[in-house]
N, C-alpha and C positions, 0 to 999 in steps of 0.2 A: 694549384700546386703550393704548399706549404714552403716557407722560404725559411733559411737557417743563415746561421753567422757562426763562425769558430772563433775562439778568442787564445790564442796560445801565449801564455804566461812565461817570464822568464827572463831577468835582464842577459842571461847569456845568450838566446834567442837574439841576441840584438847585437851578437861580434860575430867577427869571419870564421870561427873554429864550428859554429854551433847551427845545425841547421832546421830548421818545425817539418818531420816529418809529419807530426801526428795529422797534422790540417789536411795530408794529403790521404792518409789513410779513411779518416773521418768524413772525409767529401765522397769519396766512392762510397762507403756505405750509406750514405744520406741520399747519394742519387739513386743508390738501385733501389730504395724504397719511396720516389716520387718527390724527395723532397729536396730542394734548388736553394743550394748555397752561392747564395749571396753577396757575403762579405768575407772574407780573413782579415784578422788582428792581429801583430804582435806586438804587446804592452810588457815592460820590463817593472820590476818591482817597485814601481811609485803607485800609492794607496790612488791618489788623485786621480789620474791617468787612468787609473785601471777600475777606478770608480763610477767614473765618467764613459768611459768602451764601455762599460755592462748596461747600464743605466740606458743608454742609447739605443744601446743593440734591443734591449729588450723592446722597447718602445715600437723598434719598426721590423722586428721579426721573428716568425712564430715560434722562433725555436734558438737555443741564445748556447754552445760549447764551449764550455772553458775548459783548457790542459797546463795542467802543471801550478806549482804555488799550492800545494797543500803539505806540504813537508812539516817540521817540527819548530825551526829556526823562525828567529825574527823577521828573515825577506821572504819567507813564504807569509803572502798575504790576502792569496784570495778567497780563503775561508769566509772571512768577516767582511771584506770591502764585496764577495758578490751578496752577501747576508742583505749589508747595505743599502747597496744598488736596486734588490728587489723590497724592499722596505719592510725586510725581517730583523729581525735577533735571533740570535745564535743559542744553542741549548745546548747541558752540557749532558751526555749520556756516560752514567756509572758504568752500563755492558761493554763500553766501547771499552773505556781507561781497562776494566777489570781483562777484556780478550788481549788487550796491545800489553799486560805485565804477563799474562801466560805465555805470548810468544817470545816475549825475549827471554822468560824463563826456558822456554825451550832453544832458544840462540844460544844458553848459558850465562846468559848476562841481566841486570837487572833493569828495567826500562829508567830511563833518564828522566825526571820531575817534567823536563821541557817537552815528553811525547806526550803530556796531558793535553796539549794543545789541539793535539788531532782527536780528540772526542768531541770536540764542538761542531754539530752540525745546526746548518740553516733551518728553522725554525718554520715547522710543516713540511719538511723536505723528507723524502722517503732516502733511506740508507741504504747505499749501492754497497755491500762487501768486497775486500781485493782480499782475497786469498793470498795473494803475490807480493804485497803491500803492506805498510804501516796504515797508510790514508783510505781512508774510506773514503767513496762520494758519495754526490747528493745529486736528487731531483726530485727539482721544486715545479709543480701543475700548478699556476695561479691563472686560473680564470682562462686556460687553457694555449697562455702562454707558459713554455716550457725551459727553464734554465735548468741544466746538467754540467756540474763542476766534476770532474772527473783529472786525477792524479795523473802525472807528465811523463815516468815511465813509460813508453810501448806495453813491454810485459806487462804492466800490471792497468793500463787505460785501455788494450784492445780487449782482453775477455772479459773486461767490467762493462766495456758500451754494448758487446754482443750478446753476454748473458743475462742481462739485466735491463738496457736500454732501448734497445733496437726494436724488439717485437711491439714493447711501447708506444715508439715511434710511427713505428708500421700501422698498426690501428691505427692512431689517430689519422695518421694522409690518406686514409680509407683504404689499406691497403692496395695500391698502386704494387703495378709491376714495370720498370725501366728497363730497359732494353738498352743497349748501346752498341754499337758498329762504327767501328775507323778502318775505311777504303784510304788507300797511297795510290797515289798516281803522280806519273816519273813525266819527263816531256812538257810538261804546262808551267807557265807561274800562275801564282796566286789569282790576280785579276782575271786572266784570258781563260782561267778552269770554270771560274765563277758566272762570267759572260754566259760561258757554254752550258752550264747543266742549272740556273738558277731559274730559269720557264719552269724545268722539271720538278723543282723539291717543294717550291714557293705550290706547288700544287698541293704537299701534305702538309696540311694544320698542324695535325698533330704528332710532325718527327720538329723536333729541333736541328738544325743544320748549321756547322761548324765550318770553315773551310781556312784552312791553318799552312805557311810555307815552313817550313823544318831545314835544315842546315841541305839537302838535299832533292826533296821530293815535294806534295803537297798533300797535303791530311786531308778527310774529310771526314767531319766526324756528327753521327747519327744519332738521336738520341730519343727511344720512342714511347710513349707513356703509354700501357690500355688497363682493363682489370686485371688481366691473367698476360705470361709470359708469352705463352702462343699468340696470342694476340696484339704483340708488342713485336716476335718476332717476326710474324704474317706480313705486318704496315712495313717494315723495315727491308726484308724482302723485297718485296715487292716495288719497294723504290729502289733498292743495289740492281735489280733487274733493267730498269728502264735506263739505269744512269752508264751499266755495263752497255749499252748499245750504244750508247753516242759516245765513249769512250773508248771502247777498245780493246785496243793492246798497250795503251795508256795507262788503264787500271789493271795494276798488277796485283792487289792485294784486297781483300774484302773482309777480311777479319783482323784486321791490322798484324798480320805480317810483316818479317824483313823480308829484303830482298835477298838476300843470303837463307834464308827461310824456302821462299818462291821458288829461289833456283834451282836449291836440295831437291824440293819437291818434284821438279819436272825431273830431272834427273835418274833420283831412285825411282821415281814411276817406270822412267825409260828404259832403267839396266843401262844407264850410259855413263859414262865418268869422262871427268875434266883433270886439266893440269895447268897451273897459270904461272907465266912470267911475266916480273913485275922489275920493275927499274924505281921510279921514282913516287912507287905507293910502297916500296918498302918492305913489302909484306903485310901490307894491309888486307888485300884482297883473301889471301890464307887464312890467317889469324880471322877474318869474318864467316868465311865459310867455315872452319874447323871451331867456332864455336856453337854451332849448329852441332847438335846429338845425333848420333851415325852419320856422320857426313863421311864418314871412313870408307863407304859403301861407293862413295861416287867419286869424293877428291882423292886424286891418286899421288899427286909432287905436286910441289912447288920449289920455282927457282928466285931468289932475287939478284940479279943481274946488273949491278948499279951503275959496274964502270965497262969502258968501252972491251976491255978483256976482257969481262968476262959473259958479256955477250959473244965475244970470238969463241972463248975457250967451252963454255959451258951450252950455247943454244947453238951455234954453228951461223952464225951473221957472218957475213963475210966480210973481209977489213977493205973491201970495194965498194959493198953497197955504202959502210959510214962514212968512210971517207969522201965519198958523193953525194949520200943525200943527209950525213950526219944522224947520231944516236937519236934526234928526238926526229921523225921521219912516219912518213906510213908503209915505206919499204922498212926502214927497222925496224917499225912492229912486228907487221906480218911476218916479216924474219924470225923475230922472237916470237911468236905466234905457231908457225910451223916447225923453228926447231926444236922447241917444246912437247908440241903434241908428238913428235916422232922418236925424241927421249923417252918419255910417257907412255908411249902405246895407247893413248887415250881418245876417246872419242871426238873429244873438242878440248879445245885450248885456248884461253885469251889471253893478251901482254898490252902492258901496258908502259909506254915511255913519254915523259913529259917535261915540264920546265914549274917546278912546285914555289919555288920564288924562295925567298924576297930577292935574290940576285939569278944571273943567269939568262937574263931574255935580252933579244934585240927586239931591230926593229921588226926583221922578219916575223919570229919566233921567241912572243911577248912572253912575260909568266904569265904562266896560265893556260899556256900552249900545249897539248894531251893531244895524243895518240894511242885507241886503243885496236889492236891485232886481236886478228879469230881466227883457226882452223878448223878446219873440218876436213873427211874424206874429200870433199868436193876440192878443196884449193882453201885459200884464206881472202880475208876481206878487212877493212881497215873502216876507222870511225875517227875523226878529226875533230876536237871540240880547241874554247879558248875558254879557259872558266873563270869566274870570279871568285877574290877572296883571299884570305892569307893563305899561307903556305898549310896550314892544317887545312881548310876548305876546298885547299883546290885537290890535296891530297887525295880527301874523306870522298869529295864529288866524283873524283877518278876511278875510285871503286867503285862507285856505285852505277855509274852509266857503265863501266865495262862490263858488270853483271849484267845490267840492261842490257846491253846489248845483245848477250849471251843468249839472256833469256828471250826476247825478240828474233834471235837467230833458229834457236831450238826451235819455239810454236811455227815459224814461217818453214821450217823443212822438214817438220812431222808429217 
């Protein structure tokens, strides 16, 4: 497999306001054609610096992206320092200066002495056109290392690397087809998933195997190289198969899914619709579901509930059960659980009340302390966690296992 390096340009690259999407764009289409980046750069406009990242990179990989620093001004400087770096000189092209004075003839304006700068391309470097742009890029084949300086725009760096670089690329890695699949699975940490299913994968050579913890869940992520797509999809298959049996109802996603996604799906499958009451997610639980498209079909209401009135007034808790077992409880879930679904007319109903922190817990009932309620025809049922985390994680986590839960509820009474 052919190895790459991104190099993204730009001392603003280098504050808090300013972030290098391009690197992340550029990796995905590098991996779907076989070829494994390596390294990211971000180098701010010092010649040195940035002469020295190109030089290197070339050195130890077959394929060398720079974004951004081809502009007209003085700190656009990677025209010449990558010239440089590959042990070119720079040429000056009359078609280029003559194209860049008819456009700004057509802007209405007359091109400024200082956009002579961008006619200079790297020396045996083939001329990438931006239609979208002032800067052209370049790409330089030495010896079948390959440097591509390409303009820092999105607009005008994504359909110059598509229309121009990419098929490029693709021959050379011998046209390779990548595949890739991200499974979630709720209930494990990291190590104890790893234990479990690593006999199984350690058995395909040729999938790569990721296994990633996320603010809630655990990733695992797939990644299969053959000639052809089918064949990439076949290997990949066929291990989600083997891994779905020792997992479960563990694994809820195989296409990298939300769970907000999952739940939709078993739902509208069902003809069945939900209604959720929520205490100390706020409205998290809603706002996740109703950013799912037609969720409309299946979320019917949501209540948020936050103070002890208007659990009384609004779900029908009784001011007996909190005053006995208090708002954060598994009787006042299920409370808010059932007077929910019977507000609702809905199928199923989850609530959620908890202790989200940074203040608020005892000894009993630490932060971190969740209760999440389910109804159903059948009665209701309650789920007791303690989670870790600040108050946004224990929040974020409270949503997500109450959908868990849901969703575990639904498959086990289909």
């Amino acid at each position: 497999m052919l190895s790459a390096e991104i190099i993204a340009v730009g001392s603003e690259l280098l504050t808090p306001e300013r972030t290098d999407t391009n690197s992340l764009w550029l990796t995905e289409k590098l991996m779907n054609i076989g070829v494994e980046v390596k390294l990211k750069t971000i180098v701010g406009d010092d010649e040195a610096r940035l002469e020295e990242t190109i030089r290197d990179a070339l050195k130890r990989s077959d394929i060398v992206v720079t974004t951004g620093g081809l502009g007209p001004t003085e700190d656009d400087v990677t025209r010449n320092v990558s010239a440089r770096a590959a042990g070119r000189g720079v040429v000056y092209h009359d078609e280029i200066e003559a194209h860049l004075r008819e456009r700004f003839r057509q802007w209405g304006r007359e091109m400024p002495e200082i956009n002579k700068r961008q006619a200079y391309v790297i020396e045996g470097a083939t001329i990438l056109p931006n239609p979208n742009g002032s800067a052209v890029g370049m790409l330089l084949n030495d010896d079948g290392k390959f440097l591509v300086v390409l303009p820092g725009p999105p607009r005008e760096m994504q359909p110059m690397f598509e229309n121009h670089v990419l098929d490029i690329l693709k021959t050379v890695s011998g046209n390779v087809s990548v595949v890739r699949r991200v499974l979630r699975v709720s209930g494990f940490g990291e190590s104890a998933l790893d234990e479990l299913i690593s006999p199984i994968y350690k058995k395909y050579e040729t999938i790569q195997t990721s296994i990633l913890f996320n603010r809630s869940e655990v990733e695992i992520h797939l990644s299969a190289s053959a000639k052809s797509e089918a064949e990439s999809d076949a290997i990949i298959d066929e291990l989600v198969g083997k891994l779905a049996e020792v997992l479960g109802l563990a694994l809820f996603a195989t296409n990298g899914e939300t769970m907000e996604e999952v739940v939709g799906g078993l739902l509208r499958d069902r003809k069945q619709t939900l209604s959720v009451a929520e205490s100390c997610t706020g409205g998290l639980i809603g706002m996740r579901l109703t950013d799912v498209a037609g969720s409309s079909s299946y979320f019917m209401e949501g209540v948020v509930a936050y103070s002890n009135d208007a659990k009384i007034r609004t779900l029908g808790v009784s001011e007996e059960t909190l005053a006995q077992y208090g708002a954060v409880s598994s009787q006042t879930a299920e409370a808010m659980a059932d007077g929910m679904r019977r507000r609702a007319g809905t199928d199923y109903a989850i609530s959620v009340t908890g202790i989200a922190g940074p203040d608020g817990g005892s000894e009993d009932k630490p932060v971190g302390t969740v209760y999440v309620g389910y109804a159903d025809k059948n009665g209701t049922k309650f789920l007791h966690m303690t989670l870790p985390g600040d108050r946004y994680l224990i929040r974020w986590r409270s949503s997500q296992a109450a959908l868990d839960y849901l969703r575990r509820r639904i498959l086990k009474t289909s």
